[in-house]
VEXDODREN-562942 format. One record per residue (C-alpha): residue number from 1; residue in three letters; x, y, z. Coordinates in Angstrom, 3 decimals, padded with zeros to 6 digits, m for minus. Layout:
// residues N
ATOM  resi  resn         X         Y         Z
ATOM   NUM   ALA         X         Y         Z
...
END
This chain:
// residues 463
ATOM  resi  resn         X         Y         Z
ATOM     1   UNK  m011.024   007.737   018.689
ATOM     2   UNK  m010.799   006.604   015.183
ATOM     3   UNK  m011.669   002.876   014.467
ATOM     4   UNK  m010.201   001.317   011.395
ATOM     5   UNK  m012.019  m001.433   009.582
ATOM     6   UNK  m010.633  m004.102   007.160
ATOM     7   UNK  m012.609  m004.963   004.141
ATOM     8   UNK  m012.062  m007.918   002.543
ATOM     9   UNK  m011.921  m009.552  m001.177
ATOM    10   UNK  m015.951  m010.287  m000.990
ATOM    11   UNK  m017.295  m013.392  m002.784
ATOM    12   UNK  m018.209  m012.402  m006.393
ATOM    13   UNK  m020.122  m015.058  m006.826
ATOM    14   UNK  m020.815  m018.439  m009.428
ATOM    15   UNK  m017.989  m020.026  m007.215
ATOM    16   UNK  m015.044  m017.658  m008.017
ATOM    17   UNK  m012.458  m018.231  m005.502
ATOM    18   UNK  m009.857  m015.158  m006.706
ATOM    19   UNK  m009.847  m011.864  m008.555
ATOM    20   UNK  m006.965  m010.015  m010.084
ATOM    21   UNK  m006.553  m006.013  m008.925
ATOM    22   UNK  m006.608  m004.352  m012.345
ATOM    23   UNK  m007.231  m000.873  m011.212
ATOM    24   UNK  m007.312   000.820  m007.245
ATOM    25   UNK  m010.003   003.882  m007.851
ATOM    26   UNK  m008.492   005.312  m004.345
ATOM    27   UNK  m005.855   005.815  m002.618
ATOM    28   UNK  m004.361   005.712  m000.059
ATOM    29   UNK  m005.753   009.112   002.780
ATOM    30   UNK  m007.956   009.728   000.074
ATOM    31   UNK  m011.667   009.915   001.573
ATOM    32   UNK  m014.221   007.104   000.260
ATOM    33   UNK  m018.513   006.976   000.811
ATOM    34   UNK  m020.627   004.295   001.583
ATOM    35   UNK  m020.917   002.128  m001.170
ATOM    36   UNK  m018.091   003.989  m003.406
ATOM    37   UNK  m016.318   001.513  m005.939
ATOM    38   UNK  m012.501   001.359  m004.952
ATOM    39   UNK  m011.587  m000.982  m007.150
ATOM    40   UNK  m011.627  m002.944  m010.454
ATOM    41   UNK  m010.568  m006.491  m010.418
ATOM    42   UNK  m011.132  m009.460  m013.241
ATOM    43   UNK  m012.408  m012.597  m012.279
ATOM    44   UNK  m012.237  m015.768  m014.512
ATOM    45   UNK  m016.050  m014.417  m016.241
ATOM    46   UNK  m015.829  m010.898  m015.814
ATOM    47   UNK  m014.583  m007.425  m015.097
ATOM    48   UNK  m016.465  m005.985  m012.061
ATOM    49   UNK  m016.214  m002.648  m009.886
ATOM    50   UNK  m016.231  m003.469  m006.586
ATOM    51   UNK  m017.274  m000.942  m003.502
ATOM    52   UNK  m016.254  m000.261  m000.033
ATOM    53   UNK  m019.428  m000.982   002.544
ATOM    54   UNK  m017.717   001.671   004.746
ATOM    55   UNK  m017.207   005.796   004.773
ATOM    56   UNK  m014.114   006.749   005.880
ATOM    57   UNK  m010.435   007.355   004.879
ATOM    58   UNK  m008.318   005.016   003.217
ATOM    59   UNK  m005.731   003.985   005.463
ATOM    60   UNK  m003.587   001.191   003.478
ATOM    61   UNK  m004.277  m001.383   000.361
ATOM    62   UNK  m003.587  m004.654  m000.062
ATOM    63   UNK  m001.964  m005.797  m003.820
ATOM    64   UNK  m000.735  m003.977  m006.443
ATOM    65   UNK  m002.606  m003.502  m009.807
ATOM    66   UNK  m001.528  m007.408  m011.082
ATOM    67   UNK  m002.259  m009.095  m008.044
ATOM    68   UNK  m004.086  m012.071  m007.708
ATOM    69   UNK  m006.538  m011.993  m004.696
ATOM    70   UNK  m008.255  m015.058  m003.240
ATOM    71   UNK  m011.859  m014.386  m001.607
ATOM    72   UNK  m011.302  m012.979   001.720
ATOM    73   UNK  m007.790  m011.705   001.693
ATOM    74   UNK  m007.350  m007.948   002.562
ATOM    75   UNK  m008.103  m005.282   000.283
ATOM    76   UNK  m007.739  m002.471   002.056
ATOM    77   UNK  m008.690  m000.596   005.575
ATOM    78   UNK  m010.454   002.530   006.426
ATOM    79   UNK  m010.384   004.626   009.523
ATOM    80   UNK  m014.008   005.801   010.390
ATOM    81   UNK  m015.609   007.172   013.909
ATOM    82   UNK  m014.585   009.884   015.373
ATOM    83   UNK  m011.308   011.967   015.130
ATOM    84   UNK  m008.782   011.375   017.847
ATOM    85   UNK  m005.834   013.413   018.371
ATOM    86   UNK  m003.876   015.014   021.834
ATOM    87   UNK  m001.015   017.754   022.213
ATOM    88   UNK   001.044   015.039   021.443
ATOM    89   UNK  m000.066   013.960   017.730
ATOM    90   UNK   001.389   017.220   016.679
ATOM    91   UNK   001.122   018.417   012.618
ATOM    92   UNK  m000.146   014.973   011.539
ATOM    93   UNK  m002.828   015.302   014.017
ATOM    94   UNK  m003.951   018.401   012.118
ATOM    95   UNK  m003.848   017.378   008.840
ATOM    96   UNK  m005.449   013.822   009.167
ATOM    97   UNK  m008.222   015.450   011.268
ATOM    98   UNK  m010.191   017.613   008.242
ATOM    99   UNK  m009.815   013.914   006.392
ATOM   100   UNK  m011.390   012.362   009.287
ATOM   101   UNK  m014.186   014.744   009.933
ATOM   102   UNK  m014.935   014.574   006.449
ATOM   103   UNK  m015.238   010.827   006.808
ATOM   104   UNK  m017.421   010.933   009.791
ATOM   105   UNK  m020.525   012.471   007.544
ATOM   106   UNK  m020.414   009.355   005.681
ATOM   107   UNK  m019.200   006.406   008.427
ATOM   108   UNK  m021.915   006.033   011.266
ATOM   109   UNK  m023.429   003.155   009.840
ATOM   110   UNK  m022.608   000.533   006.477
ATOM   111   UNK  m024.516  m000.828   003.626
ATOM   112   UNK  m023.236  m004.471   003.973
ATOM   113   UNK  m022.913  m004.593  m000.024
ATOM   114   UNK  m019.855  m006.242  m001.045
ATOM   115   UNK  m020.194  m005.866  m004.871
ATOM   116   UNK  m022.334  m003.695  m007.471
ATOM   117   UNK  m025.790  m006.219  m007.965
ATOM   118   UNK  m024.641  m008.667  m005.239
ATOM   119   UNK  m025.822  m007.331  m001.530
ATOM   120   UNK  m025.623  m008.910   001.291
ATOM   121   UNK  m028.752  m009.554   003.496
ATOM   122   UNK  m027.285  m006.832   005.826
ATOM   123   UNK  m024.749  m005.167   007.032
ATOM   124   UNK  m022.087  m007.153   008.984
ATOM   125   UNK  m021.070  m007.336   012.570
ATOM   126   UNK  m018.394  m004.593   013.007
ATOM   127   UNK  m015.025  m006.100   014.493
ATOM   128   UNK  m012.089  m003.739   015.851
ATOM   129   UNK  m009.118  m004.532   014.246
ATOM   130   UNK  m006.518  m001.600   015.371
ATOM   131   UNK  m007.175   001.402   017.536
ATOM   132   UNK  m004.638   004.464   016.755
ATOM   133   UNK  m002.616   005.857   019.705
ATOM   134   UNK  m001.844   009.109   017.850
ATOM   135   UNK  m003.855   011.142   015.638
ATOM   136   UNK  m002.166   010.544   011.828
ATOM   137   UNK  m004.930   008.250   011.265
ATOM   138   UNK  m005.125   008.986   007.514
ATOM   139   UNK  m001.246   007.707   007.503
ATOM   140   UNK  m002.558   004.471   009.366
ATOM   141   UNK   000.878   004.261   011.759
ATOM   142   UNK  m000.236   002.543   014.980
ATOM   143   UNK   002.616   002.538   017.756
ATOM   144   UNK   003.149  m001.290   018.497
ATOM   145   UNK   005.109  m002.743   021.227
ATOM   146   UNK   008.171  m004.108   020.221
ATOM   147   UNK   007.482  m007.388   021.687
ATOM   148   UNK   004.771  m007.656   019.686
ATOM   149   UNK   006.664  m008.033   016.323
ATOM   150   UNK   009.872  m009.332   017.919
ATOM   151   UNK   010.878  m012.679   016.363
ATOM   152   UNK   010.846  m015.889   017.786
ATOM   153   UNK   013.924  m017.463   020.112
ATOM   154   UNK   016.387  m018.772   018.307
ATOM   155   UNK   016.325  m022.110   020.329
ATOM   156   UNK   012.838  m022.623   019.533
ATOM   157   UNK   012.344  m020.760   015.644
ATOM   158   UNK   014.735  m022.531   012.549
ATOM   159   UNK   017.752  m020.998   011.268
ATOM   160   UNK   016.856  m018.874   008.289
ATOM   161   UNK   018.475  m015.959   006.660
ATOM   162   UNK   016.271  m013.420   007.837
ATOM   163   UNK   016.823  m014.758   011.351
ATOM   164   UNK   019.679  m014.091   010.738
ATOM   165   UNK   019.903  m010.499   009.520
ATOM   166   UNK   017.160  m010.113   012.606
ATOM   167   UNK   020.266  m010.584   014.933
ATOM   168   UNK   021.765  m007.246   014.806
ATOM   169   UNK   020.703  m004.414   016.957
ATOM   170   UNK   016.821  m004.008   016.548
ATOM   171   UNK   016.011   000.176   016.429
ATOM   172   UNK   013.899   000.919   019.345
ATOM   173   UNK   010.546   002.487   018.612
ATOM   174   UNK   006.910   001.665   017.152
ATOM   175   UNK   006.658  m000.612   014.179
ATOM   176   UNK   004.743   000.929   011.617
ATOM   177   UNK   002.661  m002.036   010.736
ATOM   178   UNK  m001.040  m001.732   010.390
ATOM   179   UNK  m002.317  m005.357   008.624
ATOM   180   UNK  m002.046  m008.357   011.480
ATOM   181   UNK  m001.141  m010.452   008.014
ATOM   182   UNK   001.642  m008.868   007.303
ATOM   183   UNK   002.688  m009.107   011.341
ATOM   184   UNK   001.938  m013.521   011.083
ATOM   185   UNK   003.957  m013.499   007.509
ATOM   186   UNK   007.188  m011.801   009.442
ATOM   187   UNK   006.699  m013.612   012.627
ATOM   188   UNK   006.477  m016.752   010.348
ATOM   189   UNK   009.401  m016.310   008.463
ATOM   190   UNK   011.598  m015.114   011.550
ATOM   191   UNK   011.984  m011.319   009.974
ATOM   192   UNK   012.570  m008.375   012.486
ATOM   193   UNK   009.913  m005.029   010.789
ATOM   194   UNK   012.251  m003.226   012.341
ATOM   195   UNK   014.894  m004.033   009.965
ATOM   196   UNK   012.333  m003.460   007.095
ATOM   197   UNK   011.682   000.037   005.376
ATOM   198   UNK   008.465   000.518   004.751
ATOM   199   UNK   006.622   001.696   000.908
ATOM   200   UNK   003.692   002.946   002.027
ATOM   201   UNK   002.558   006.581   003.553
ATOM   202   UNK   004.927   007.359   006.616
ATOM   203   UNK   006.982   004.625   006.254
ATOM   204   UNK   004.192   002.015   006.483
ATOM   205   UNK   005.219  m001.544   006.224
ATOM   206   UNK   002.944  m003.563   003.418
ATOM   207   UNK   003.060  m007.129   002.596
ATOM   208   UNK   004.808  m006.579  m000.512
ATOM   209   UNK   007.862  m004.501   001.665
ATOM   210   UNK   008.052  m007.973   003.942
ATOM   211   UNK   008.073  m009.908   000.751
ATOM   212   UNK   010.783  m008.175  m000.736
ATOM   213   UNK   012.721  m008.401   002.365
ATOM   214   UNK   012.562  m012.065   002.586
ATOM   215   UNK   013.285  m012.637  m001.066
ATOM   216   UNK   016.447  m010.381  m001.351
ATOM   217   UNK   017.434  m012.388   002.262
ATOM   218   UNK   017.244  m015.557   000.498
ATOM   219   UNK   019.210  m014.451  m002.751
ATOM   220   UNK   021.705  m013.163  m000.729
ATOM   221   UNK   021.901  m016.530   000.896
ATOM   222   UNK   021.930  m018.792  m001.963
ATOM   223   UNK   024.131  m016.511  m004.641
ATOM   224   UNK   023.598  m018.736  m007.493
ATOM   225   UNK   025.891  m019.044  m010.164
ATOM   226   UNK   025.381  m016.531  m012.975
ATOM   227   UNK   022.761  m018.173  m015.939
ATOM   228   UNK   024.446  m017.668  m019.005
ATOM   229   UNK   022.112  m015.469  m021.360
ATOM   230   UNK   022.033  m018.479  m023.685
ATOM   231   UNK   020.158  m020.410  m021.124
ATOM   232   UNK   018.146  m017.973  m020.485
ATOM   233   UNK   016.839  m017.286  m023.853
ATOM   234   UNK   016.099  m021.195  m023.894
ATOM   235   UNK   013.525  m021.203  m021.195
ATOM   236   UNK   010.896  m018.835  m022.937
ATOM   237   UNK   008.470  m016.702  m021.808
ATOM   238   UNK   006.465  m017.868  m018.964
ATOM   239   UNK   002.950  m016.584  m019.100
ATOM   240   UNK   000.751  m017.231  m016.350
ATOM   241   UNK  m002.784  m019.410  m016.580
ATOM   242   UNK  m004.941  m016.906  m014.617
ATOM   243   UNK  m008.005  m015.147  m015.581
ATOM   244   UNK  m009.874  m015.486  m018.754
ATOM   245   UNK  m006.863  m017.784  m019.650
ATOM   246   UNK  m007.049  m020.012  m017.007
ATOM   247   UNK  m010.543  m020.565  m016.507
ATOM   248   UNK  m010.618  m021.473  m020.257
ATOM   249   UNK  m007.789  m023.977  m019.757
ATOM   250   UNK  m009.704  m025.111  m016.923
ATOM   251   UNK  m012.745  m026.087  m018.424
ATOM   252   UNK  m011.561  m027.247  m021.467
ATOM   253   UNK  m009.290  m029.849  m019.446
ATOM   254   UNK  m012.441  m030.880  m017.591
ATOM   255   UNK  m014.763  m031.382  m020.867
ATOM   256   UNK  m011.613  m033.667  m022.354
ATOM   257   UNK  m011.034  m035.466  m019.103
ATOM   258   UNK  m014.468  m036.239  m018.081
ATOM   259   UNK  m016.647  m036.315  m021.309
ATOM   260   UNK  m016.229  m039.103  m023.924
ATOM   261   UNK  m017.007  m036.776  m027.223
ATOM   262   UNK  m017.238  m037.425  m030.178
ATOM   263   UNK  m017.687  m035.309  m033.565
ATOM   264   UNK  m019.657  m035.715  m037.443
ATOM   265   UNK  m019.630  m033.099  m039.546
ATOM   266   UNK  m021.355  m032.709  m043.011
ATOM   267   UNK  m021.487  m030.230  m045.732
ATOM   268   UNK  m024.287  m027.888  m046.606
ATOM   269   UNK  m025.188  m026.209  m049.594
ATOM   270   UNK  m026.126  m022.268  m047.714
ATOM   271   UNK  m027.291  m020.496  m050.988
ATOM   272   UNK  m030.962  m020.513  m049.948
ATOM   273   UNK  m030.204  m019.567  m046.717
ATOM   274   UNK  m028.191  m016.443  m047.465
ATOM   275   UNK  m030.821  m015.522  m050.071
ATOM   276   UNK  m033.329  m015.931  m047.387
ATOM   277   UNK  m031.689  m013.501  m045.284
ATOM   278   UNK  m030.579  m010.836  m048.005
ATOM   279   UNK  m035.231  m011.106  m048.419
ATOM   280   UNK  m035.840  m010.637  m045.039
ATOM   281   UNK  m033.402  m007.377  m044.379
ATOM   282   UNK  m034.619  m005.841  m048.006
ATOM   283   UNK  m038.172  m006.320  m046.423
ATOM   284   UNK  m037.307  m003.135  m043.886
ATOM   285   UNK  m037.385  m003.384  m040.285
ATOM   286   UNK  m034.265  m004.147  m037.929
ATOM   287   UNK  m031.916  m006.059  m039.767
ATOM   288   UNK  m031.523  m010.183  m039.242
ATOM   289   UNK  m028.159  m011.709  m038.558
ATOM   290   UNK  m026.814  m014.982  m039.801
ATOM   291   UNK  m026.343  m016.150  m036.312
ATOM   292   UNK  m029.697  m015.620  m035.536
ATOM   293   UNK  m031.226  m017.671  m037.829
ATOM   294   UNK  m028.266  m020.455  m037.419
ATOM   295   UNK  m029.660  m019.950  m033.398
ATOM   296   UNK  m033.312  m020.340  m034.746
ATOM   297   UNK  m032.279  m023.229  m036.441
ATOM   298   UNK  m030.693  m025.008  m033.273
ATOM   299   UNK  m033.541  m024.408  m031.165
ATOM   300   UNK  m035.678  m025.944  m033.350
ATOM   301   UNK  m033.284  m029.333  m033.889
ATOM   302   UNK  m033.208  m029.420  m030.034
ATOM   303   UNK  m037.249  m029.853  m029.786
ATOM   304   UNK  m036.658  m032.534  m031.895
ATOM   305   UNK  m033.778  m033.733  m030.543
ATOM   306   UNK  m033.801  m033.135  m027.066
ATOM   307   UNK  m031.106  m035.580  m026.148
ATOM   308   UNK  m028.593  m032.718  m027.130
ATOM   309   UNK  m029.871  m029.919  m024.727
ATOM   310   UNK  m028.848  m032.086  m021.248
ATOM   311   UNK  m026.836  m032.703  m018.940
ATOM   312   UNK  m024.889  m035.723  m017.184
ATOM   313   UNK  m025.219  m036.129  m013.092
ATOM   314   UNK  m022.049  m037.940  m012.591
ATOM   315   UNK  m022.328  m038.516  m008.843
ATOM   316   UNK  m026.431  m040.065  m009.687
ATOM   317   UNK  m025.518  m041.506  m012.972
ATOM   318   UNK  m028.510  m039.851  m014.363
ATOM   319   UNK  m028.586  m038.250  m017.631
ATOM   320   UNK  m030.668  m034.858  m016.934
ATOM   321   UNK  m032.947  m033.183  m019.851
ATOM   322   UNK  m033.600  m029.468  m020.008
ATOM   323   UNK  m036.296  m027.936  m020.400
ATOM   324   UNK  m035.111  m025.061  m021.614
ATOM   325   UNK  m032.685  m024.029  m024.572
ATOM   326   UNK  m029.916  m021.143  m022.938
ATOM   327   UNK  m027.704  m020.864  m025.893
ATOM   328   UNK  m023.896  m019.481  m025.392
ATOM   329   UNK  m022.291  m018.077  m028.023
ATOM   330   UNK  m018.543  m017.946  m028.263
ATOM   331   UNK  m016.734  m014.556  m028.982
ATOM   332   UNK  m013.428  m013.793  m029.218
ATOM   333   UNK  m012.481  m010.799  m027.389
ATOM   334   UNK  m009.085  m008.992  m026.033
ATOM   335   UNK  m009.410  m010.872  m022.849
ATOM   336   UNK  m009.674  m014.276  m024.606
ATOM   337   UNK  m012.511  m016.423  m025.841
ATOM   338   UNK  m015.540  m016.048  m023.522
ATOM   339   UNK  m019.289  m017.623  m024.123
ATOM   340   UNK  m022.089  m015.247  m023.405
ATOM   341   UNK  m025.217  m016.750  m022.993
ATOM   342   UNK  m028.600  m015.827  m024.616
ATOM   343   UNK  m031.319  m016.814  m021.803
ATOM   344   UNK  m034.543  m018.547  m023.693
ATOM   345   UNK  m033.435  m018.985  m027.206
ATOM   346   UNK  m035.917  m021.191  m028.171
ATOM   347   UNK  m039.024  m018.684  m027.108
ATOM   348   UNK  m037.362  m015.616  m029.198
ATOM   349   UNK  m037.889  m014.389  m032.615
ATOM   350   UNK  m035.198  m013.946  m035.175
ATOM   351   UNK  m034.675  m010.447  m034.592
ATOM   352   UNK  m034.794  m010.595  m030.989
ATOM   353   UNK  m031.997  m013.020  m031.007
ATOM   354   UNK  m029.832  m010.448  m033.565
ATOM   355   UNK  m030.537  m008.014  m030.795
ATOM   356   UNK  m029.472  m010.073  m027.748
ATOM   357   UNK  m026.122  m011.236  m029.974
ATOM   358   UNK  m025.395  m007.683  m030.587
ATOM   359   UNK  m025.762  m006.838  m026.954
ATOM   360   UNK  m023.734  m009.285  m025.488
ATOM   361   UNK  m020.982  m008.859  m027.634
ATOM   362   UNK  m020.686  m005.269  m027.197
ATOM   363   UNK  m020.585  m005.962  m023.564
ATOM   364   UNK  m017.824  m008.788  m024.171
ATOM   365   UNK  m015.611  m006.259  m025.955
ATOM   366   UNK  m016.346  m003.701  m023.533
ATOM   367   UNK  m015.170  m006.426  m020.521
ATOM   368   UNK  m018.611  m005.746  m018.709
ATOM   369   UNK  m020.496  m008.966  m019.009
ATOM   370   UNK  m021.556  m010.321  m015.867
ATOM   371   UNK  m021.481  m013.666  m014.563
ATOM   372   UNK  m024.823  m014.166  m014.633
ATOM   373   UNK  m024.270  m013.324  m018.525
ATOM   374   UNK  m021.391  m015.968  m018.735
ATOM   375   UNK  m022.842  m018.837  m016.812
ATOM   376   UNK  m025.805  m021.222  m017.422
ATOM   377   UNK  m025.772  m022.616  m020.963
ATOM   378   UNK  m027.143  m025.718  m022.230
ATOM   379   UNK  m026.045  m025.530  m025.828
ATOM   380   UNK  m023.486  m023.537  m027.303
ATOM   381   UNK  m022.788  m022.308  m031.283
ATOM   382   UNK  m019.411  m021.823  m032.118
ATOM   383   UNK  m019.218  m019.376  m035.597
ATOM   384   UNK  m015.525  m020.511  m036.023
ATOM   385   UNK  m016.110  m019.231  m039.898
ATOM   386   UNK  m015.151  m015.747  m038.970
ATOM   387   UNK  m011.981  m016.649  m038.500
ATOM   388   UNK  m011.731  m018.015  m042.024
ATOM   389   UNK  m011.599  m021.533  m041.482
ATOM   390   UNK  m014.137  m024.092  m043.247
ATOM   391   UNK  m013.789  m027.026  m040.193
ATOM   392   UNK  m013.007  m027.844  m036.690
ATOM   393   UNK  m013.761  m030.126  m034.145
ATOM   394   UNK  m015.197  m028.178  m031.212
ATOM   395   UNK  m014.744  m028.800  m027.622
ATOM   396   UNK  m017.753  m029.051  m025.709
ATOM   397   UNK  m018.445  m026.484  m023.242
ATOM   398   UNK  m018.530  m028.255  m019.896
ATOM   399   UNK  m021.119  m029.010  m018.776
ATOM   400   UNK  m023.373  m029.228  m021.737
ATOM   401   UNK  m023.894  m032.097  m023.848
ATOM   402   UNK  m023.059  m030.444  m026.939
ATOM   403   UNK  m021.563  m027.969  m029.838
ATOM   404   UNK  m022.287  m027.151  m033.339
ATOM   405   UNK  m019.307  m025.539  m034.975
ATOM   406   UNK  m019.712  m023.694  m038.074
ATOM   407   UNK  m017.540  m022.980  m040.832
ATOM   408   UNK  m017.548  m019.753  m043.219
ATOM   409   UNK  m019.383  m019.720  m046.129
ATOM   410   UNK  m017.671  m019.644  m049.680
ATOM   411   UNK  m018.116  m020.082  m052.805
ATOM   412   UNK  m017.548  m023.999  m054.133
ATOM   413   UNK  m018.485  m026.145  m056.973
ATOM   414   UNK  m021.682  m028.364  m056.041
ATOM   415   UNK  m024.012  m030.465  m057.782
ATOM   416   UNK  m027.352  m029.235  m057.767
ATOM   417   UNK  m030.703  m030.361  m059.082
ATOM   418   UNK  m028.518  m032.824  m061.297
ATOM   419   UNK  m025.623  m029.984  m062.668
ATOM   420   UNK  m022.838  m028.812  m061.441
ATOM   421   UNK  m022.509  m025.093  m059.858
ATOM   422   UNK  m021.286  m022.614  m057.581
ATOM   423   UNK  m022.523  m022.684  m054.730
ATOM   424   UNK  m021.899  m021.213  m050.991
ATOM   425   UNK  m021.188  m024.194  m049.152
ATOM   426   UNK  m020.767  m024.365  m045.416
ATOM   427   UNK  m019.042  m027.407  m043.164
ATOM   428   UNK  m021.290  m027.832  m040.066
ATOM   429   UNK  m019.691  m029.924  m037.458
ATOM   430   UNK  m021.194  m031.581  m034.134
ATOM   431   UNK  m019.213  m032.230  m031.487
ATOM   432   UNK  m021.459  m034.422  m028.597
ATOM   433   UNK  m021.453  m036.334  m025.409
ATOM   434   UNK  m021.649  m040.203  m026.096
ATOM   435   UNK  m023.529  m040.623  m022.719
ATOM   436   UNK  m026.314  m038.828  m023.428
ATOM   437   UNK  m027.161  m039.882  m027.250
ATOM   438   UNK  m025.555  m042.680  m029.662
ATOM   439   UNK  m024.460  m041.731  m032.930
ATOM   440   UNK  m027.799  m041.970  m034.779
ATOM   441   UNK  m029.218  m039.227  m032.700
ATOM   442   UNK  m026.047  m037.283  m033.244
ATOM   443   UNK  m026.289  m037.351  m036.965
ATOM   444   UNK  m030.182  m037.068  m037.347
ATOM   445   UNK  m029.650  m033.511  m035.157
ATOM   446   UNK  m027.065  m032.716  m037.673
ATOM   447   UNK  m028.888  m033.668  m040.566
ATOM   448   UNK  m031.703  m031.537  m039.404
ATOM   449   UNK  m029.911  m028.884  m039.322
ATOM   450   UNK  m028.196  m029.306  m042.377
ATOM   451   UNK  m031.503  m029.736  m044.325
ATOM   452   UNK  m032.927  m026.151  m043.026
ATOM   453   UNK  m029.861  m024.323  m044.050
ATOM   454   UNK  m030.165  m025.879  m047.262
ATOM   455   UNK  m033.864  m025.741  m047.238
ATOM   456   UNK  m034.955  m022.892  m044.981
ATOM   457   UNK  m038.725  m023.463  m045.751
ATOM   458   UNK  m038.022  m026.688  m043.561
ATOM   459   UNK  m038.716  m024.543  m040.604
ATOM   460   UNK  m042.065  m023.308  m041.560
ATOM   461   UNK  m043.086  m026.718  m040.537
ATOM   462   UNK  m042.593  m026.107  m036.676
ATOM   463   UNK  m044.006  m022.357  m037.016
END
């Protein structure tokens, strides 16, 4: 006798409580190994594959590619053990049983991972959750009593529209229902499953066939007047705050809400800076980026100013230094604005930091950062000058203490050594917690800075 087994949205980690289903890598019969990825989903920091701990055959998902998961809901079930079948199961016994035996080479024990770099210490307790009476077990169709799935009395469960349409004349027979969710949802809501046609293989009832069953039962019932397409066209699009998007929105509420910022900015005359750079990549060897040395430059101003590279403990009212400098980076990406982070800035070189930037943004364009790369910063640098803006007034990056924003580089009249001349002039800008630091912190960071782009011999001081 078959067993089937439900596995579950696992936790992913970094306190994510949901994932979206981008992509199911199986379906449903098809045959899946220990450890096999079965599908792709997109939490708030990253894109991960996620595998099946068990060997067996797919017998029913949970969510359609869209869906919005929370840790621990369903995902999907597989039949594994042993074949089961009698004189009775007929020509769905014999075709689910090759699927079966297949599975059995692959199902006698688990691995207990629930996600690609994230094990568990072992493999978890096994738990029977339906036993088949037949032998279709690759359609997942378990013969139920009707009793089971009958709806409450009316005395004792509300009126309701699906009550309702339960009244008429149930169809004798099995329910094909395999997910005990789906059986509390109906049960809930007062719907029959025997008035309900199932979507899935055989005729099996999913969530989404319940769903649909109590949503048409409720339009029927409240046949509101038609919205004229006027109306319509006022209400806009509604796009929803999940993902990448909401966790954004998320944290940048928090950092407003909670953090009392506040920003300087200051001009910089950049022409030694970029003529620095242009020295160093003519000199051979891997080529230097401008962000590196702006990162080189921030580590440095955070030794000297380590008030910026902290963190506020709210519930001790205790301002906490770091000792370390983890510096995110934003980049923009087709999921949305995400903030690598580059572990150790302040021990690297200038070309191992062009490296690491060029790494992480590949992966952030690629959607296969993880969350360890997304999570842990202490001090982020916001290039906003790609975009082709000189200013802005960054928000800080909650938790952290603080931002430097900076602007592009053009071309601009300046005043120096006592003439005027063209120069390439950047806006730096320094957004920063006022419980950590007072505004004459703030502005000798910034002026630091300012002085080695203008000045980058500044830093052979601290080499």
């Amino acid at each position: 006798m078959a067993q089937v087994l439900e596995f579950k949205l696992p936790d992913l980690g970094e306190g994510l409580t949901e994932a979206e289903i981008v992509r199911w890598l199986v379906n449903v019969g098809d045959v899946v190994a220990i450890d096999q990825p079965v599908v792709e989903v997109e939490t708030a920091k990253a894109m991960v594959e996620v595998p099946c701990p068990y060997g067996g055959v797919v017998t029913a998902r949970f969510g359609e590619e869209g869906t919005e998961l929370p840790v621990g809901a369903p995902l999907l079930t597989v039949a594994v053990g042993g074949t089961a079948g009698s004189g009775a199961s007929g020509e769905a016994g014999a075709s689910a049983a090759p699927a079966v035996a297949a599975a059995d080479a692959e199902s006698s024990e688990y691995s207990g991972n629930v996600l690609v770099g994230y094990g568990t210490a072992g493999p978890a307790a096994r738990r029977r959750r339906v036993r088949h009476e037949s032998a279709a077990v690759a359609k997942a169709v378990a013969p139920v009593p009707a009793a089971a799935s009958a709806p409450a009395p009316a005395s004792t469960a509300p009126a309701s529209p699906p009550a309702a349409a339960a009244a008429s004349a149930p169809v004798a027979g099995p329910v094909p229902v395999i997910s005990p969710l789906v059986r509390k949802l109906a049960r809930e809501k007062g719907l029959d499953l025997r008035e309900v046609t199932g979507s899935g293989p055989a005729g099996l009832i999913l969530r989404a066939d319940v769903e649909s069953a109590l949503a048409a039962a409720e339009a029927a019932a409240a046949r509101p007047a038609p919205v004229p397409a006027a109306a319509v066209a006022a209400a806009g699009e509604r796009v929803p705050l999940r993902g990448v998007r909401g966790a954004v929105a998320d944290k940048l509420s928090r950092s407003r809400t909670e953090i009392p910022d506040a920003t300087c900015w200051v001009d910089a005359d950049a022409t030694e800076l970029m003529a620095a750079r242009a020295a160093m990549n003519a000199a051979g060897g891997p080529k230097i980026s401008l962000l590196a040395l702006l990162a080189r430059i921030c580590t440095h101003a955070l030794a000297r100013y380590p008030e910026l590279n902290s963190t506020v403990d709210t519930a001790a009212r205790e301002i906490v230094r770091l000792p370390s400098v983890h510096l995110g980076f934003a980049a923009q990406t087709q999921r949305g604005l995400v903030v690598p982070v580059v572990r150790d800035a302040g021990t690297r070189t200038a070309e191992s930091l062009t490296e690491e930037f060029a790494r992480l943004t590949e992966s952030a364009r690629q959607g296969t950062l993880t969350p360890g790369d997304l999570t842990g910063g202490t001090f982020t640098l916001n290039n906003y000058g790609v975009f082709g803006v000189d200013g802005s007034t960054p928000i800080i990056n909650h938790p952290e203490a603080a931002m430097l924003g900076v602007g592009r580089i053009i071309p601009k009249p300046w005043v120096h050594e006592g003439e005027l001349a063209v120069r390439k002039v950047v806006q730096l800008s320094l957004t920063f917690d006022h419980r950590v630091c007072d505004g004459g912190t703030a502005g000798g960071f910034l002026r630091y800075v300012a002085d080695c782009v203008e000045h980058p011999a500044v830093l052979l001081r601290t080499l």
